[in-house]
FIDRENLUM-473625 format. One record per atom (N, C-alpha, C): residue number from 0; atom name; z, y, x. Coordinates in steps of 0.2 Angstrom, whole numbers, plus 5000, padded with zeros to 4 digits. Layout:
<nodes>
pos_site_zz_yy_xx
NUM_CA_Z_Y_X
...
</nodes>
This chain:
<nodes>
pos_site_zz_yy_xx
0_N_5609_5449_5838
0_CA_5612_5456_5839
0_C_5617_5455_5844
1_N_5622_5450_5843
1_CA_5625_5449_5850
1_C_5623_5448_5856
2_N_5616_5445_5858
2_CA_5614_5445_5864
2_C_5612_5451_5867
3_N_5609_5456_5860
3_CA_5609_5463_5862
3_C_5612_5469_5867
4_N_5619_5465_5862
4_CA_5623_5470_5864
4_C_5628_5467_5871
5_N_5628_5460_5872
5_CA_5626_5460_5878
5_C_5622_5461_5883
6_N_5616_5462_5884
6_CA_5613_5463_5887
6_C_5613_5472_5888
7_N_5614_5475_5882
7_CA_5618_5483_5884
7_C_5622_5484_5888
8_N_5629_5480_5889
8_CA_5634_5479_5892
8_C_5633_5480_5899
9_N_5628_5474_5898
9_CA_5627_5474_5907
9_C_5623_5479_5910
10_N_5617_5481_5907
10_CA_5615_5488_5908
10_C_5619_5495_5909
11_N_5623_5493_5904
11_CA_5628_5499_5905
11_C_5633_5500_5912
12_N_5636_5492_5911
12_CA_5639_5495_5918
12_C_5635_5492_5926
13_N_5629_5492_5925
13_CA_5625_5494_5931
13_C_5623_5501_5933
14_N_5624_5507_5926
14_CA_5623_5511_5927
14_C_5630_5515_5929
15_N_5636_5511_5928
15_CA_5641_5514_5928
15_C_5644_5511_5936
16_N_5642_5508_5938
16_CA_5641_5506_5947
16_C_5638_5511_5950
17_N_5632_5511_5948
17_CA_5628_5515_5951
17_C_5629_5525_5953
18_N_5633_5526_5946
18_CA_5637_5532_5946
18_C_5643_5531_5952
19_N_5647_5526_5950
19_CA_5653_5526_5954
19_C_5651_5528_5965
20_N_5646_5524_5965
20_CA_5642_5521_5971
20_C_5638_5528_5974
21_N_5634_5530_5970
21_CA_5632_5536_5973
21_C_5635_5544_5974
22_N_5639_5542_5967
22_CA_5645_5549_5966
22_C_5649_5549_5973
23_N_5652_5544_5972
23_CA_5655_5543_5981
23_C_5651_5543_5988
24_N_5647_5542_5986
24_CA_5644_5543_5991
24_C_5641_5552_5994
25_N_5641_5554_5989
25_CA_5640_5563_5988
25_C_5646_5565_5990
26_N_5652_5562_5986
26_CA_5657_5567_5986
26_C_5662_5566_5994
27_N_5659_5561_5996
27_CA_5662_5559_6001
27_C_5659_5562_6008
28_N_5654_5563_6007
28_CA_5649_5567_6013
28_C_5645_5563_6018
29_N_5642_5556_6013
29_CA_5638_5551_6018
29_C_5633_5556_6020
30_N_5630_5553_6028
30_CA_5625_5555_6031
30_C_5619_5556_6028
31_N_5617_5550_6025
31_CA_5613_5547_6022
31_C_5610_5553_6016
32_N_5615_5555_6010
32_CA_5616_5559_6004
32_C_5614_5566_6009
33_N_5620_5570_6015
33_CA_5620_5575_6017
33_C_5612_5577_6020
34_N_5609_5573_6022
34_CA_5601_5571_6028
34_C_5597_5573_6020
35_N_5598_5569_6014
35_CA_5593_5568_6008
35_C_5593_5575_6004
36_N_5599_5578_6002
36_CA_5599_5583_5998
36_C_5599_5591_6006
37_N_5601_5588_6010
37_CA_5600_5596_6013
37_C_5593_5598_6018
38_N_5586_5594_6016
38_CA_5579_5595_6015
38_C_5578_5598_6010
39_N_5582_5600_6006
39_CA_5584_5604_5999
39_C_5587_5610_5999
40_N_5591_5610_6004
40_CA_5594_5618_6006
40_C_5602_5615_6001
41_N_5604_5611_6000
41_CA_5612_5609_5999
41_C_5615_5610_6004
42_N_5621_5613_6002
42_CA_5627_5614_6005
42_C_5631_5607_6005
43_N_5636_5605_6010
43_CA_5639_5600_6010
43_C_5644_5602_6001
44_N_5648_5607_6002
44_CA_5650_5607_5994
44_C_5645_5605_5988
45_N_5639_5607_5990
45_CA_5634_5607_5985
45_C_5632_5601_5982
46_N_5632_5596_5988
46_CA_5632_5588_5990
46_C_5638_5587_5983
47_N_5643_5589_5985
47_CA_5649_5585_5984
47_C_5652_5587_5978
48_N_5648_5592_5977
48_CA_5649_5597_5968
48_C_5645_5592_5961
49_N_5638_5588_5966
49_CA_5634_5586_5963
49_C_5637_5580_5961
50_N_5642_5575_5967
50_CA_5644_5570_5969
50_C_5649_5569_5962
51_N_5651_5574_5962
51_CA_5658_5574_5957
51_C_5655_5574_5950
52_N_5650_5578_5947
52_CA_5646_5576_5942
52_C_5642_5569_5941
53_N_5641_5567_5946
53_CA_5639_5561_5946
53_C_5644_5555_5945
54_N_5649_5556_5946
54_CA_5655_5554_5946
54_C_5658_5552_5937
55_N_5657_5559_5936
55_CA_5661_5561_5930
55_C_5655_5556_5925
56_N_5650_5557_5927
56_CA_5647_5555_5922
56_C_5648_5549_5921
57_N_5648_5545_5927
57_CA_5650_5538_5926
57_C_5656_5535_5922
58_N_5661_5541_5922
58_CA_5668_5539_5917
58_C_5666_5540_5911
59_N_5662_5544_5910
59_CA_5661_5546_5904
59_C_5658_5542_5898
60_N_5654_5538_5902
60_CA_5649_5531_5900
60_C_5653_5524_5897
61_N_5660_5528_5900
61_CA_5665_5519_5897
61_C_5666_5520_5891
62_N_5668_5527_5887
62_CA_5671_5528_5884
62_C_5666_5526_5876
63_N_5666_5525_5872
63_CA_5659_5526_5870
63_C_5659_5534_5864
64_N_5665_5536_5863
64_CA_5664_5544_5861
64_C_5662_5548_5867
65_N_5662_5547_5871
65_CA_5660_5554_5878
65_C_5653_5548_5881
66_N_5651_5545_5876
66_CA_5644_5540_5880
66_C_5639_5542_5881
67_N_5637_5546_5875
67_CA_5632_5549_5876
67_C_5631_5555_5878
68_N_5636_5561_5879
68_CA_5637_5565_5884
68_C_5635_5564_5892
69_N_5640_5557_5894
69_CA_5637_5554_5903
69_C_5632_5551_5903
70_N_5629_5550_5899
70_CA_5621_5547_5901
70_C_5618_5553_5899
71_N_5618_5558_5896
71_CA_5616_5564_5897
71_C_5617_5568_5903
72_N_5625_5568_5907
72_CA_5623_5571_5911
72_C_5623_5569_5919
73_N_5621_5560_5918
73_CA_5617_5557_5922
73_C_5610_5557_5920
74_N_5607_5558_5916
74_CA_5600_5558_5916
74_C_5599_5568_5919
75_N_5602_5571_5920
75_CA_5601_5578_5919
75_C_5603_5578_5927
76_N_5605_5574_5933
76_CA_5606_5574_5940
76_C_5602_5570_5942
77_N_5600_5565_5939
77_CA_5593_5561_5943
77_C_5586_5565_5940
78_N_5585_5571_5935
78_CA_5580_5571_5934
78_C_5581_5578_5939
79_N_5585_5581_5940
79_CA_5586_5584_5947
79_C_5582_5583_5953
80_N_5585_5578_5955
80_CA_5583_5574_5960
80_C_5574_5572_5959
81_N_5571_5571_5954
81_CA_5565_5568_5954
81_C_5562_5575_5954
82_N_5566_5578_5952
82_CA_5562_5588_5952
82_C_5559_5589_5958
83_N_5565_5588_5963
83_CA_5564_5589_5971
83_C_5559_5584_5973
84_N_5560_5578_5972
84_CA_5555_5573_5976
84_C_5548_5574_5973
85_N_5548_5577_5966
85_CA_5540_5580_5966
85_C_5538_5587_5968
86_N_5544_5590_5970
86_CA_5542_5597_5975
86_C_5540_5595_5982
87_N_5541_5587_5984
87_CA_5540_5588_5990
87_C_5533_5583_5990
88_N_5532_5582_5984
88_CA_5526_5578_5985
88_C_5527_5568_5986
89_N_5533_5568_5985
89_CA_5536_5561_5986
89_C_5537_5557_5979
90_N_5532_5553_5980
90_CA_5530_5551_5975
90_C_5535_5543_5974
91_N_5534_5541_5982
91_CA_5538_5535_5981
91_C_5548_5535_5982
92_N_5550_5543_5983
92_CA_5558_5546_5980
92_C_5557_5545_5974
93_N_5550_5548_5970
93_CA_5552_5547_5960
93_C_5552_5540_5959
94_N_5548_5537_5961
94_CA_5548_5530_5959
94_C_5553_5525_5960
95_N_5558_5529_5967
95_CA_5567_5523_5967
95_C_5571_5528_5961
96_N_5569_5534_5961
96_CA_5574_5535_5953
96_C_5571_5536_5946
97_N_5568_5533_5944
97_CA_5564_5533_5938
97_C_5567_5528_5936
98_N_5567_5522_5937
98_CA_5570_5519_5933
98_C_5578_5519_5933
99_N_5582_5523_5935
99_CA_5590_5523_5935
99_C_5588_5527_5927
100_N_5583_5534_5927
100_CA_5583_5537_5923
100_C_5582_5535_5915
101_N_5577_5529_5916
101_CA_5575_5525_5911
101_C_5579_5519_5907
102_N_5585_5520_5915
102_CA_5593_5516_5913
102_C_5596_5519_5907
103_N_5596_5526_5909
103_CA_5599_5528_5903
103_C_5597_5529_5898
104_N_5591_5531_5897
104_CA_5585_5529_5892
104_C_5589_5523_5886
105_N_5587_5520_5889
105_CA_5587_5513_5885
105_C_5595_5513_5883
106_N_5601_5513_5888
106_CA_5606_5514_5885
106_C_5610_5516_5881
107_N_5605_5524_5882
107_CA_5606_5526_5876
107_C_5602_5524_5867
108_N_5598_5521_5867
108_CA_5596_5519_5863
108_C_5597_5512_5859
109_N_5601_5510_5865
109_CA_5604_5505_5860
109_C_5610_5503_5860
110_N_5616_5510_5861
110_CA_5618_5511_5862
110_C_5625_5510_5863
111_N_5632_5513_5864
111_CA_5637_5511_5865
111_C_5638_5503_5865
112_N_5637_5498_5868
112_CA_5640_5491_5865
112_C_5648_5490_5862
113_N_5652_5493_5865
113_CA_5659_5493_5862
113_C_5662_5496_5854
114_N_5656_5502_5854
114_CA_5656_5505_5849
114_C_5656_5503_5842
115_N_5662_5503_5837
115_CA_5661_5502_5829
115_C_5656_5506_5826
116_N_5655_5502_5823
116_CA_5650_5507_5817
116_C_5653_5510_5812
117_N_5650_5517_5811
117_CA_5656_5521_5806
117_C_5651_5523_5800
</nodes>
């Protein structure tokens, strides 16, 4: 049980890197995010509206009351994202966010590791 919930731990804050790392990188106006999402018709706000969500989600993951709120509303911005990449017919854009989405997946399922049992 406890290597479990270690092994969630670290899952969890990979996912919480991850948030941190691409929220910033949205919110902050990298070329990169700016280039990706505006083949999309985003606005640089749009970018950095999504950034902030992406952001928030990642705080919301520590907490383990608001835990599964942010992996819900991390899994509800990469499946965003995966929506577009199969509008464009890019199969190998779903396949680098599929498993972020399957991140949360799992972590939600075995979930919160800091979390008491009530």
């Amino acid at each position: 049980m406890m290597v479990l919930k270690g092994i969630n731990l670290v899952l969890m804050l990979v996912a919480v890197f991850m948030g941190f790392k691409q929220g910033w990188a949205m919110l902050s106006g990298s070329p990169d995010m700016l280039t990706l999402f505006g083949k999309w018709h985003f606005s640089k706000a749009g970018v950095a509206t999504l950034g902030f969500l992406t952001t928030l989600s990642a705080v919301l993951l520590i907490f383990p009351k608001t835990f599964v709120w942010g992996n819900f509303l991390m899994a509800v911005t990469i499946l965003l994202i995966i929506c577009f990449h199969l509008l464009d017919k890019d199969l190998k854009g779903v396949g680098v966010e599929l498993p972020f989405l399957l991140l949360n997946l799992i972590i939600i399922y075995l979930q919160h590791p800091l979390a008491t049992a009530e």
